[in-house]
Structures are given as structure tokens and as C-alpha cells.
C-alpha positions as CSV (number, residue, x, y, z in Angstrom):
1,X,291.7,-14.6,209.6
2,X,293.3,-17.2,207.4
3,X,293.1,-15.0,204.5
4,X,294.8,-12.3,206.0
5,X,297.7,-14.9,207.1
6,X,298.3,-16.3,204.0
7,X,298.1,-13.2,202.3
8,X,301.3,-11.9,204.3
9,X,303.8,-15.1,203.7
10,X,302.8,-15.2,200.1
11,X,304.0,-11.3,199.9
12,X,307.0,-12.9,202.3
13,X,307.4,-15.0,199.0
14,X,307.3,-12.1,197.1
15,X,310.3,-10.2,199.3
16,X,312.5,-13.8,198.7
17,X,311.9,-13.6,194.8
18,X,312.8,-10.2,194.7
19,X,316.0,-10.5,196.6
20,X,316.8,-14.1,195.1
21,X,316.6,-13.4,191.0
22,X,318.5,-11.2,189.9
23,X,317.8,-8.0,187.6
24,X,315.8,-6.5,190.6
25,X,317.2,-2.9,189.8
26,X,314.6,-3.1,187.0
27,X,311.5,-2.8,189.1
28,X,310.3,-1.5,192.4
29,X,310.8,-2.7,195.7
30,X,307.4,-3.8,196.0
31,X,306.3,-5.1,193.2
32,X,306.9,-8.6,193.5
33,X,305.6,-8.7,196.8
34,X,302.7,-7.2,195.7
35,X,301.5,-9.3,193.1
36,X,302.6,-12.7,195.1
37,X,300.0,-11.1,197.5
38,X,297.3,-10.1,195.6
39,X,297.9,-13.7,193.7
40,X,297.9,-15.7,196.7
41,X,294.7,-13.3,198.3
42,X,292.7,-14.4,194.9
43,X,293.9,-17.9,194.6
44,X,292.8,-18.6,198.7
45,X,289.3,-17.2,197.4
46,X,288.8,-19.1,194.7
47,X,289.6,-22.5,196.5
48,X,287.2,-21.5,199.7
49,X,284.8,-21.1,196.2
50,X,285.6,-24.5,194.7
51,X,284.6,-26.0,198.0
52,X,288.3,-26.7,199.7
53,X,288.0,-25.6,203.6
54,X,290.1,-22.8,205.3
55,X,292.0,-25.6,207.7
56,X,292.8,-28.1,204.6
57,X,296.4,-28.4,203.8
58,X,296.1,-28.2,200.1
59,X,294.1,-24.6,200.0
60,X,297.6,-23.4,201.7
61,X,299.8,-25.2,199.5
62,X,298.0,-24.2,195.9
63,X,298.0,-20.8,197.1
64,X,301.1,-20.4,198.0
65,X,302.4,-22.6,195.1
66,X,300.8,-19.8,193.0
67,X,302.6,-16.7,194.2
68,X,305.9,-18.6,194.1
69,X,305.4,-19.3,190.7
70,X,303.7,-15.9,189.1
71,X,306.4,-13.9,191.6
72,X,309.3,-16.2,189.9
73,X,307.6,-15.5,186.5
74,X,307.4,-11.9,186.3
75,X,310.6,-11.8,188.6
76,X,311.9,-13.2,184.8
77,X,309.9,-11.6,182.3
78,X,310.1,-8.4,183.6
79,X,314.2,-7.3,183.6
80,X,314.1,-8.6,179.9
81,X,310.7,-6.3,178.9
82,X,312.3,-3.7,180.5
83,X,315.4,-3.6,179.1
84,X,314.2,-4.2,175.8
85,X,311.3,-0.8,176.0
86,X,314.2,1.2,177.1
87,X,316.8,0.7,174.4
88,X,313.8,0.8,172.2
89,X,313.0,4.6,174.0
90,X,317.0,5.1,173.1
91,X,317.1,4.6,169.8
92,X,314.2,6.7,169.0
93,X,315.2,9.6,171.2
94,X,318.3,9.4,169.9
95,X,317.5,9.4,166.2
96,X,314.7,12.2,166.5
């Protein structure tokens, strides 16, 4: 049941980092909170692996550490990647 808890704040994470950084009109809607999700989903599992216990305070923080920080990262690297492929897509329709 914990995993299914944690799973939604760290896609609640994802919603902040979408609506927070800017250059959100370069990817979905649910992107963000998608992979905070999925991250924070395979982080939790990982931990319960590595022997940390479902009621432990760190499990909750590392996981949802984690979805902050790969939500923030792609919430960067993404705007930038995409602007880049599509004035790349541009030029070449343009000069064919």
C-alpha cells in the first residue's frame, strides 16, 4: 500500500516541476509526472531490495529525493533538446 502512496506524491512532484520551470509548452502535460512516478515507483523497490523497511523515514525521503531531482532534470534538458531538433527539422525542410 506504501508503494502505491508514494507513487502518487512523487507524480504530485512531477505536476509541481511541470508547472514551476519554465519551457513546459515543449512537452506534454504528463510527462513529468509520469517519469517522477515511474522514478519514485522503481526507486521505493529498490530500497525495500537493499534491505530499508517500508515504515523507515529514509526509503520515503531517497525516493522522493529522486523524482524531484530526475523531474527537475529532464524539466531542463528537455525545452533545450527540443528546441534544438526542431530548428534542426527547419533548416532541412527548408533547404530541401
Amino acid at each position: 500500500m506504501e508503494l502505491l502512496f508514494v507513487t502518487v506524491i512523487g507524480a504530485g512532484i512531477g505536476f509541481i516541476v511541470r508547472y514551476t520551470m519554465p519551457g513546459r509548452e515543449h512537452h506534454g502535460a504528463l510527462l513529468l509526472p509520469a517519469v517522477a512516478a515511474a522514478t519514485t515507483a522503481a526507486v521505493w523497490v529498490a530500497l525495500l531490495w537493499a534491505g530499508l523497511t517500508f515504515d523507515g523515514g529514509w526509503i520515503w525521503l531517497i525516493s522522493l529525493a529522486a523524482a524531484l531531482v530526475v523531474s527537475v532534470a529532464l524539466a531542463l534538458l528537455l525545452p533545450r533538446r527540443r528546441v534544438e531538433h526542431d530548428q534542426r527539422l527547419l533548416h532541412r525542410l527548408l533547404n530541401a
